[in-house]
C-alpha positions as CSV (number, residue, x, y, z in Angstrom):
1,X,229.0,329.6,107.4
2,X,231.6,327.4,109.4
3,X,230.1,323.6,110.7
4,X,231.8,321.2,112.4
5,X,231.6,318.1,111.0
6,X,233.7,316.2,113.7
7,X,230.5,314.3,115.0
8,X,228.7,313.6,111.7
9,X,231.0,310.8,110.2
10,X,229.9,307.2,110.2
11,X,232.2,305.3,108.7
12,X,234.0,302.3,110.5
13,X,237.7,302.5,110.2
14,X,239.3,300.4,107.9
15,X,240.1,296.4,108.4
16,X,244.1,296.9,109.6
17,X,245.3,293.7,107.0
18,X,242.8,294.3,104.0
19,X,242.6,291.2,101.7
20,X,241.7,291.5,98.0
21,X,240.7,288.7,96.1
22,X,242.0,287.7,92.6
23,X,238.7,286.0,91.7
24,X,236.3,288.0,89.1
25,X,233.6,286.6,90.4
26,X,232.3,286.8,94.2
27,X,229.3,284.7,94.1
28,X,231.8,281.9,96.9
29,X,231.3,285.0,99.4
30,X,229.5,283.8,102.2
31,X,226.3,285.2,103.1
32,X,226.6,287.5,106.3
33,X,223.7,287.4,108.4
34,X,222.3,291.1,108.9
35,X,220.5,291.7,111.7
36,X,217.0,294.0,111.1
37,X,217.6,297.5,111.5
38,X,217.4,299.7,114.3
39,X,215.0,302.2,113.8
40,X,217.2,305.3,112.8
41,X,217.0,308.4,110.9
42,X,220.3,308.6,108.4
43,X,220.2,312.1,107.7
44,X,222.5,313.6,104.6
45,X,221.7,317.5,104.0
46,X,223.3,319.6,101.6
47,X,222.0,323.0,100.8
48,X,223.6,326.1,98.6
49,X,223.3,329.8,99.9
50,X,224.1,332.5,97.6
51,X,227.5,332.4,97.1
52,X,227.0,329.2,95.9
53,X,229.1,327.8,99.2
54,X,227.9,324.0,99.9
55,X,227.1,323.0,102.9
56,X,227.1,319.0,103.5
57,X,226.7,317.1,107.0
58,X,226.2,313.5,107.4
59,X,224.7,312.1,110.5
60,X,222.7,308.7,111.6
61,X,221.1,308.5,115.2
62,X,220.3,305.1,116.5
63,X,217.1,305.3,118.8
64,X,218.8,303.2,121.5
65,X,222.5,304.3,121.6
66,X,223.6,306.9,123.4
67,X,227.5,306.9,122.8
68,X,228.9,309.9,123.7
69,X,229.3,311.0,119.5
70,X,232.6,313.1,120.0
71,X,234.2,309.7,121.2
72,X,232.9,307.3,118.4
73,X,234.1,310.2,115.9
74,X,237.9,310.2,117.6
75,X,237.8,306.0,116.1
76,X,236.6,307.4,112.9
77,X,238.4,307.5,109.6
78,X,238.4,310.7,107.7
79,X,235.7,311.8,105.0
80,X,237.7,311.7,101.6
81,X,237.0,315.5,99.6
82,X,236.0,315.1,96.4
83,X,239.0,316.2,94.8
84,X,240.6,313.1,96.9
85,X,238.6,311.0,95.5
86,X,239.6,312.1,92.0
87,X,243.2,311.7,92.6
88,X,242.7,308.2,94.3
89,X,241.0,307.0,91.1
90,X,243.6,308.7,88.7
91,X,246.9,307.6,90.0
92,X,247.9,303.2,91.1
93,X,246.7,300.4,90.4
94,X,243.0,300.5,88.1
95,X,240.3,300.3,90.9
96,X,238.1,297.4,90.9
97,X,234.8,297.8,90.8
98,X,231.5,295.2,91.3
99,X,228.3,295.1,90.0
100,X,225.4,292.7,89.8
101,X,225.0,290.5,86.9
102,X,227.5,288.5,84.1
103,X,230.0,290.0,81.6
104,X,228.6,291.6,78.9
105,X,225.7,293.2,81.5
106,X,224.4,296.6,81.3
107,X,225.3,297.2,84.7
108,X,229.0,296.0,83.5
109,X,228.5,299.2,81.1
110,X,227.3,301.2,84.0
111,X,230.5,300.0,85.9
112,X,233.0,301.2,83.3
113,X,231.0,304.4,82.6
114,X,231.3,305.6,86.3
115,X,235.5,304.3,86.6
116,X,236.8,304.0,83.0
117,X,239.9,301.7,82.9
118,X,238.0,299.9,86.2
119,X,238.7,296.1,86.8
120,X,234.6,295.1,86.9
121,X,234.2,292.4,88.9
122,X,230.5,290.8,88.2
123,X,228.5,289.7,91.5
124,X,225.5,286.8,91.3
125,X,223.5,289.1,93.3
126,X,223.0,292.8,94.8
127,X,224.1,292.0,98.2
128,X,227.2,290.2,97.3
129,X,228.4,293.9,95.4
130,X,227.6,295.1,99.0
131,X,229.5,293.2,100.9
132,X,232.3,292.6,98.8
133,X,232.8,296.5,98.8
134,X,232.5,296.2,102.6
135,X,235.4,293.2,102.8
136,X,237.5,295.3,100.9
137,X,237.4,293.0,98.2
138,X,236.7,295.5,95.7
139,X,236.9,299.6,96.2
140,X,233.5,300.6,94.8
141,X,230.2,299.1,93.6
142,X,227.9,300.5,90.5
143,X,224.5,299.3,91.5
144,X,221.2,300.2,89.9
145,X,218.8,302.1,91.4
146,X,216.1,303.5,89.0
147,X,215.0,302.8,85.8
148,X,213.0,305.9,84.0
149,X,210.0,302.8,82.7
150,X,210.4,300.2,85.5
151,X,210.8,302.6,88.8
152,X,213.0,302.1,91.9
153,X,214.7,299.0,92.7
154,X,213.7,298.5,96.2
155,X,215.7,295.7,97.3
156,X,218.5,298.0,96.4
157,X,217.4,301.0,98.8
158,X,216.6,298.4,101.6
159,X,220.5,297.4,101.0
160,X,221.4,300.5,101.8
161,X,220.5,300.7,105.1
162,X,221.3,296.8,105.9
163,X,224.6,298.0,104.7
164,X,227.0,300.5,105.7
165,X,228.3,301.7,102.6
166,X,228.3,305.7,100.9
167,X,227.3,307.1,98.0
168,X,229.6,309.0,96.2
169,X,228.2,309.9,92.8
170,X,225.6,308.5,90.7
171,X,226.0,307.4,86.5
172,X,222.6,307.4,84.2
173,X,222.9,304.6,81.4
174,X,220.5,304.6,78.4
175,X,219.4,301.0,77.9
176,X,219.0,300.0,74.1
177,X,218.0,296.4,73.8
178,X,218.8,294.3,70.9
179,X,217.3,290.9,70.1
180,X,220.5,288.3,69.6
181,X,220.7,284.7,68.0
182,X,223.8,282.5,67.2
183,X,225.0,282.8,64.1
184,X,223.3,281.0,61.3
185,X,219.7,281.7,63.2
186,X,216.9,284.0,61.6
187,X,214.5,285.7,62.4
188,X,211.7,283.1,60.9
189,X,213.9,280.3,63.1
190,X,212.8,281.5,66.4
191,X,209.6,280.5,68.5
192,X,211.1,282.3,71.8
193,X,213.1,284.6,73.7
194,X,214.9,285.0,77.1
195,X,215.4,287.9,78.6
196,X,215.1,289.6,82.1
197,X,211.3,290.7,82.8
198,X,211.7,293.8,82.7
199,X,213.5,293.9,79.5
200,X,210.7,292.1,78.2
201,X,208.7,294.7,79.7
202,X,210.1,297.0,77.7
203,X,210.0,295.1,74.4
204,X,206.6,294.2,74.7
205,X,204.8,295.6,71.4
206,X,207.6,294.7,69.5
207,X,207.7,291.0,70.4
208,X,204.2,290.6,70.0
209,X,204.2,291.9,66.7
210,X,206.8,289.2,65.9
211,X,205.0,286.2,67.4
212,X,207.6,285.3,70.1
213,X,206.8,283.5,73.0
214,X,208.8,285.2,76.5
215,X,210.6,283.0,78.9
216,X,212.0,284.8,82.2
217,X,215.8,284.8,82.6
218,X,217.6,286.2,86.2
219,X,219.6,288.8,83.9
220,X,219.7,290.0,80.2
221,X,223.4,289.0,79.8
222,X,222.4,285.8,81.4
223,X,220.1,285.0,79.0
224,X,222.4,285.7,76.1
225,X,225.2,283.5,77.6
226,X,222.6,280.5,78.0
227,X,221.7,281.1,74.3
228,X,225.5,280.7,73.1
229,X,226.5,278.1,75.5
230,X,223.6,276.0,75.1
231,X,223.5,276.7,71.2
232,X,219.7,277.2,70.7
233,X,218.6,277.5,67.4
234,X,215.1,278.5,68.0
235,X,215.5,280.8,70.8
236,X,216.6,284.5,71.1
237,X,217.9,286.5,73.9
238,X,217.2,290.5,74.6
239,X,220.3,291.7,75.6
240,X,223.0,294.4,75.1
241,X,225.5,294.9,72.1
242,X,228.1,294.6,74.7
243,X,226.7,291.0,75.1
244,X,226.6,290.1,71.9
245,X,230.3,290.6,71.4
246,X,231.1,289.2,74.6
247,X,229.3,285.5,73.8
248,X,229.6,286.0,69.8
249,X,226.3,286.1,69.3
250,X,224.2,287.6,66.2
251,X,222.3,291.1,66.7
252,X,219.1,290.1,64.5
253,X,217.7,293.6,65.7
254,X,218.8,296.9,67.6
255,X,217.1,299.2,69.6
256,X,213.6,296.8,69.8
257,X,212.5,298.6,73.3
258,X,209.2,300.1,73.1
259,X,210.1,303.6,74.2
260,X,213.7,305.0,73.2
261,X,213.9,307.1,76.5
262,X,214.9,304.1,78.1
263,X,217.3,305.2,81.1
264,X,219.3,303.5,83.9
265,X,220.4,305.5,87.1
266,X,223.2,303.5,88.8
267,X,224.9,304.7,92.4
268,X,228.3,304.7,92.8
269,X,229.2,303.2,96.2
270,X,232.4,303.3,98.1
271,X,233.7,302.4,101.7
272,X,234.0,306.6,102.8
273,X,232.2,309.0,102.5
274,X,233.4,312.2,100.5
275,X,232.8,316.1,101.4
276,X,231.3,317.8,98.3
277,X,233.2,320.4,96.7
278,X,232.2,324.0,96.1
279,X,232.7,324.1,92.4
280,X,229.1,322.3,91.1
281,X,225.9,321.4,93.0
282,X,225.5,317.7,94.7
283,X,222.7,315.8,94.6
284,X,221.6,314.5,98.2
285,X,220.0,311.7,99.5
286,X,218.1,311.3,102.5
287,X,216.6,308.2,104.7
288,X,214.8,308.9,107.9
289,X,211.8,306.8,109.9
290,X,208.9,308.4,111.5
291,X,206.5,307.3,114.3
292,X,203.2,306.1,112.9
293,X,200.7,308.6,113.5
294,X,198.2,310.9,111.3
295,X,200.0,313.8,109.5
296,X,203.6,312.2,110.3
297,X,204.4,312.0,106.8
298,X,203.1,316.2,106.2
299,X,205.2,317.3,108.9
300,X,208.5,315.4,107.8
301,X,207.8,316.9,104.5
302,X,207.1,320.5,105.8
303,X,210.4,321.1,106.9
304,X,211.8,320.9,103.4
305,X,208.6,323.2,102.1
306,X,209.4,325.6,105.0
307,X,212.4,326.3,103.9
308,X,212.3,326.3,99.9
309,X,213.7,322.9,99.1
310,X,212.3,321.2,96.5
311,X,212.6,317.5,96.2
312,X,212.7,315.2,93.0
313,X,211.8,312.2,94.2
314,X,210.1,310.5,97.2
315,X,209.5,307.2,97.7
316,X,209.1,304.8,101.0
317,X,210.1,301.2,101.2
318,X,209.0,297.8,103.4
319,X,211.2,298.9,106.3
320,X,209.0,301.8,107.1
321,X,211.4,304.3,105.7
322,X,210.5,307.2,103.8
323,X,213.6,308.4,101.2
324,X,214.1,311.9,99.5
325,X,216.2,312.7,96.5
């Protein structure tokens, strides 16, 4: 089955003088004012007949534009192929990557899972890793997007539409807290711990059973560097191993989350777009708007039923949006 994909890319060309930065941390970006989005349906089907041939079309319609589509995709840049993107990431210099958070985060993990032998560059905060991917700054960003106890990370999906950025892959991360102290602390020492609040979420039953009080931190690496910087002798932090070696701290505990199927989804997000291959299945995500009105959401969903698609995930969002996975 032959489709044209000529009209269906969306990517801006490329910046013609690219700068990168040599700074590992972006948080001196400034903050780009994003205007609120059109309505629009962003659209991103892929589907496997028989002989297991992928089919895979991209296309966003803006409810007020009507640009003639064959001349915005002449401007275009080319969708990378999947094997491209393989050989891009094999062969130079190491790509850098951003994600949200301090060295020795989770999301640092996720980074270096998804690019091994990556430059991670840590970002203060989610939209920073956007934009900084979008600067050319960095080439990709590893960004969470669901976590198997807490849900979906909303401000994340809403980023995705502020931002026009692609997802090319995806990288699941099990999350195993441990409960760190500086060296010379015990257990009996502490009255406290800082962690992120979903990490003390998840550690809940434990902590209780050990009498500690919680205190909110923005990240769990975060917390862990305030513990060895500001040398705290009754306080903890919930953090990763990766932390603890990172601000030489103690690991009192391991594995102190209340349910060990404890898992991380991070997408991995990149300037292009990329044309699946035909060797394995793709996962597909789509983001489309409806017009308010009773059985709207049925009938979007009916098209998917009609034709024997079955979806793994829906969820809708603040901006009126309804996504399928």
């Amino acid at each position: 089955m032959a489709t044209n994909l000529s009209n269906y890319v969306i990517n801006p060309p490329p910046p013609p003088h690219p700068s990168r930065a040599t700074t590992n941390n972006l948080s001196y970006l400034p903050p780009s004012s994003h205007a609120p989005p059109q309505r629009c349906c962003i659209i991103s089907i892929f589907a496997i007949n028989n002989n297991d041939h992928a089919i895979h079309i991209n296309k966003r319609v803006d409810a007020k534009s009507n640009n003639n589509s064959k001349e915005l995709s002449s401007s275009l840049s080319k969708p990378l192929t999947s094997a491209q993107l393989s050989n891009l990431a094999s062969r130079g210099a190491p790509l850098r990557v951003a994600y949200q958070g301090v060295r020795g985060a989770y999301s640092e993990s996720a980074a270096e899972k998804a690019y091994p032998n990556c430059e991670a560059v840590p970002c203060e905060q989610f939209d920073t890793a956007f934009e900084a991917v979008e600067k050319w700054i960095v080439d990709r960003a590893v960004l969470p997007i669901e976590n198997s106890l807490g849900g979906s990370i909303h401000r994340n999906y809403d980023l995705l539409l502020r931002h026009r950025l692609n997802i090319v892959g995806e990288v699941k991360l099990a999350i195993r807290h441990c409960l760190l102290a500086n060296h010379g602390v015990k257990m009996e020492d502490l009255k406290r711990v800082l962690s992120h609040p979903q990490a003390l979420a998840q550690c809940e039953n434990t902590l209780t059973k050990w009498g500690l009080v919680r205190e909110a931190a923005d990240d769990t690496a975060g917390a862990a560097k305030h513990v060895a910087f500001s040398k705290l002798k009754d306080t903890g932090a919930i953090a990763s191993s990766s932390a603890a070696m990172f601000y030489d701290l103690n690991i009192l505990a391991q594995d102190i989350q209340d349910d060990s199927d404890n898992i991380t989804r991070f997408l991995m997000l990149a300037r292009d777009p990329i044309i699946p291959g035909t060797d394995k299945p793709f996962k597909t995500s789509i983001v489309f708007s409806l017009e308010e009105g009773p059985g709207a959401l049925f009938k979007g969903l009916a098209v998917f039923a009609m034709r024997h698609i079955n979806l793994t995930k829906v969820g809708a969002s603040a901006l009126a949006v309804i996504y399928i996975f």
